[in-house]
C-alpha positions as CSV (number, residue, x, y, z in Angstrom):
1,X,-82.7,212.1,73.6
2,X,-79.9,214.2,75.6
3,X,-81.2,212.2,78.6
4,X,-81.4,208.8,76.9
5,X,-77.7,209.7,75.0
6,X,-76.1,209.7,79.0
7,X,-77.8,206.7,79.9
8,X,-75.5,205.1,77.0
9,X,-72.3,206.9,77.9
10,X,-72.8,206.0,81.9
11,X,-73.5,202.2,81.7
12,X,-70.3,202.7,79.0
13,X,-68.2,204.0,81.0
14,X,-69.1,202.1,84.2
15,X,-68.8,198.8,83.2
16,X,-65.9,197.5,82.3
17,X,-65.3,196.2,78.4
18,X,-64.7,192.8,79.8
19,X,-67.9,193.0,82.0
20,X,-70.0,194.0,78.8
21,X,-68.5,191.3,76.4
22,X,-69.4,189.0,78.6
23,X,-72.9,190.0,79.2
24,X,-73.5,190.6,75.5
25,X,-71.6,186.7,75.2
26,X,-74.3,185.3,77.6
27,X,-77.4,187.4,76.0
28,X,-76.3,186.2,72.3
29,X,-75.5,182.8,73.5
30,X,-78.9,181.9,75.5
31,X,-81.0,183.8,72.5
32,X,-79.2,181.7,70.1
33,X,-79.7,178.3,72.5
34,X,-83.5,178.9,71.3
35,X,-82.9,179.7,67.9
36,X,-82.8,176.1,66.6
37,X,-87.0,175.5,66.2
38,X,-86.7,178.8,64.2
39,X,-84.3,178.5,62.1
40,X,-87.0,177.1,59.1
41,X,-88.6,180.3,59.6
42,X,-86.5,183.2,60.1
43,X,-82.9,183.8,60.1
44,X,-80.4,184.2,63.5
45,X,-80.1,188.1,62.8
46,X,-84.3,188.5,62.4
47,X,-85.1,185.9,65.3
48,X,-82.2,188.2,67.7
49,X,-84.0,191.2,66.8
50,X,-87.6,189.3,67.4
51,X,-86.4,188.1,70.8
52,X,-84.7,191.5,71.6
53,X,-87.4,193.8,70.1
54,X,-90.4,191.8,72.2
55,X,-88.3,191.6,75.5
56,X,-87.6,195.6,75.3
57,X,-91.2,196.1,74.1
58,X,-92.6,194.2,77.7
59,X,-89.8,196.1,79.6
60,X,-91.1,199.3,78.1
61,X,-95.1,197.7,79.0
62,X,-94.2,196.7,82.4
63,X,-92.6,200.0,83.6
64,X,-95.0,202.2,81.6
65,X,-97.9,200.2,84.0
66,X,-95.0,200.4,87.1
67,X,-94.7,203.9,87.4
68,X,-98.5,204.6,86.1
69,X,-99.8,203.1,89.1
70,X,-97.0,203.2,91.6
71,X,-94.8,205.7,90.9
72,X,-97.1,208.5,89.9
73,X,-99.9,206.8,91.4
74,X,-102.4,207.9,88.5
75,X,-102.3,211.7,89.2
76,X,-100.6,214.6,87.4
77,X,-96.7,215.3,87.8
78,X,-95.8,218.8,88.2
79,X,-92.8,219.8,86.8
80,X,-91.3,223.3,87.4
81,X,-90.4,224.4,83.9
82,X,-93.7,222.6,82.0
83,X,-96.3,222.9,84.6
84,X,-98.5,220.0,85.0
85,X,-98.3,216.6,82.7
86,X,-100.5,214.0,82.9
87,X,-99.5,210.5,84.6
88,X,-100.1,208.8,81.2
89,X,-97.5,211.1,79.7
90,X,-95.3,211.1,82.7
91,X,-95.5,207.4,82.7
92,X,-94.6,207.2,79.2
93,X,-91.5,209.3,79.1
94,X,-90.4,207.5,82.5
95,X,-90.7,203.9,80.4
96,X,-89.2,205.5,77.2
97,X,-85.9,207.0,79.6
98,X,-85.2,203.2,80.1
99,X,-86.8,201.3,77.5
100,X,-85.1,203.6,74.7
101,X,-81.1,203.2,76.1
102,X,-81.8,198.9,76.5
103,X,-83.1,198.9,72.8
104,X,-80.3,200.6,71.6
105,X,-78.0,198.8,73.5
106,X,-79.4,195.2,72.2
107,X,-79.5,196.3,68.7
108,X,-75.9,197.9,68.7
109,X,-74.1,195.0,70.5
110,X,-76.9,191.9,70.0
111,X,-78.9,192.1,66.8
112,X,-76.6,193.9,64.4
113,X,-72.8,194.1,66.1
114,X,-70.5,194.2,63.1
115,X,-71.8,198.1,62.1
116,X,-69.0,200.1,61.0
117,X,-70.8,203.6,61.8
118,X,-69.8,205.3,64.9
119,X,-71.7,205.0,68.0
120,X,-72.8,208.4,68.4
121,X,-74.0,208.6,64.6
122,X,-76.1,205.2,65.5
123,X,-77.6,206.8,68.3
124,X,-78.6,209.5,66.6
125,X,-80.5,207.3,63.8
126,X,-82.0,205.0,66.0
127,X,-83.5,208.2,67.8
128,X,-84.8,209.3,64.3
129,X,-86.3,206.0,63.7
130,X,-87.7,205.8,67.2
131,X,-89.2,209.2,66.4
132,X,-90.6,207.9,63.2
133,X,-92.4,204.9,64.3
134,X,-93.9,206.8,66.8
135,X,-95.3,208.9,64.6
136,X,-95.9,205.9,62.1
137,X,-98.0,204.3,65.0
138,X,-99.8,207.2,65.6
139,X,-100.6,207.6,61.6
140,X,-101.7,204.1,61.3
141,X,-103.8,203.7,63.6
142,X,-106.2,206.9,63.3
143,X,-105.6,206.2,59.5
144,X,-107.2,202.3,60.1
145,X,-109.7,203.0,62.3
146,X,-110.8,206.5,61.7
147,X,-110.9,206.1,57.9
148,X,-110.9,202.5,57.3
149,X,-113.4,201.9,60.5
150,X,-111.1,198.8,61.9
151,X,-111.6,197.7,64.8
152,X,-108.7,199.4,67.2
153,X,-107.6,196.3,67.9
154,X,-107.1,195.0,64.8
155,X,-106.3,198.0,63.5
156,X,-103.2,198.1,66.1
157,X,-101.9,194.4,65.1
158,X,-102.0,195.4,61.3
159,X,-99.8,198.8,62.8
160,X,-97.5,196.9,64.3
161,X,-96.8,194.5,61.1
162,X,-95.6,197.1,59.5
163,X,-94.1,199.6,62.1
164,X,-91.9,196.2,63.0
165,X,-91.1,195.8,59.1
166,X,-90.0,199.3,58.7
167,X,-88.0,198.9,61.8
168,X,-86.4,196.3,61.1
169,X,-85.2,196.8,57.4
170,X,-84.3,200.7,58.3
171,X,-82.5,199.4,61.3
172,X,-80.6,196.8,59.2
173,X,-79.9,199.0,55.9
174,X,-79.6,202.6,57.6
175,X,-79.0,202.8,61.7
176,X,-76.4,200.1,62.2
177,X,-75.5,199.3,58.4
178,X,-72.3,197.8,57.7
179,X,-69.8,199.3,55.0
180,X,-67.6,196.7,52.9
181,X,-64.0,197.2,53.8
182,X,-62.9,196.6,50.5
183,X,-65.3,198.4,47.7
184,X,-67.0,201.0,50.5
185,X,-70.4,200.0,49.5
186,X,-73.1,198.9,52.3
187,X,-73.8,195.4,53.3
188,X,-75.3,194.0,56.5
189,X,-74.0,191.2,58.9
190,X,-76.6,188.6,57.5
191,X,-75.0,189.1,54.2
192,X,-71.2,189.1,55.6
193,X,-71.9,185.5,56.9
């Protein structure tokens, strides 16, 4: 998280505000240039997440198989203070220390921009919530295919239904909720528009 939090503060602080309003400008606009076959389906705010959710997810796949094979070439990392971790755990923190900053990043400025909450407290929740479907992943699945005997595969599409649901809505409602400037009660951007 501490790791993670810096990445946030350094691409902050060493991009200019103009630089980043215009990258979030051409992001939003080429996501949005899509949106037009979707829009029977799904609204703008759920197809930006979609869009922004997948792309992170095969940024987090493709460095997670990156440093597997070619960084830590498939063997054990030795770190001084925690002794040996495996290259599948290695791997995974090295995609999560990148993967976790750009999902933050697109959600705060791409997918839900008009939150009033500060950004340290909305870095803090989307940890938590990152935490939690972790953990919800984790559940699921043994839950589906040890108890239920479902197929893993199966089992990790049904997971992924609802660790994406719960994401989504907790994101929306909780981590980058928007307070109503004239009555203080909670609202989100679809429902400002």
């Amino acid at each position: 998280m501490v790791f993670c939090s810096w990445v946030v503060v350094v691409i902050d602080l060493l991009l200019p505000r103009k630089k980043i309003l215009m990258l979030k400008d051409s992001i939003t606009g080429l996501i949005d240039f899509f949106y037009p076959p979707f829009r029977k389906y799904m609204n703008l705010q759920t197809f930006r997440y979609a869009v922004c959710g997948g792309g992170n997810t095969l940024l987090d796949i493709f460095l997670y198989w990156l440093s597997f094979h070619y960084i830590f070439h498939q063997a054990d990392v030795h770190v001084p203070i925690f002794g040996a971790i495996s290259a599948k755990i290695a791997a995974f923190l090295f995609a999560f220390a990148i993967s976790f900053p750009t999902g933050y990043l697109l959600n705060k400025n791409i997918v839900f921009p008009g939150s009033s909450l500060h950004g340290r407290v909305q870095l803090f929740r989307y940890f938590v919530l990152v935490v939690i479907c972790i953990t919800l992943n984790y559940v699921c699945i043994t839950l589906f295919v040890d108890r239920f005997g479902i197929y893993p595969t199966v089992a990790k599409a049904l997971t992924t239904i609802i660790v994406v649901s719960f994401s989504y809505l907790t994101q929306k409602k909780f981590t980058f909720k928007i307070e109503n400037a004239e009555d203080g009660s909670s609202a989100t951007s679809a429902d400002n528009k």
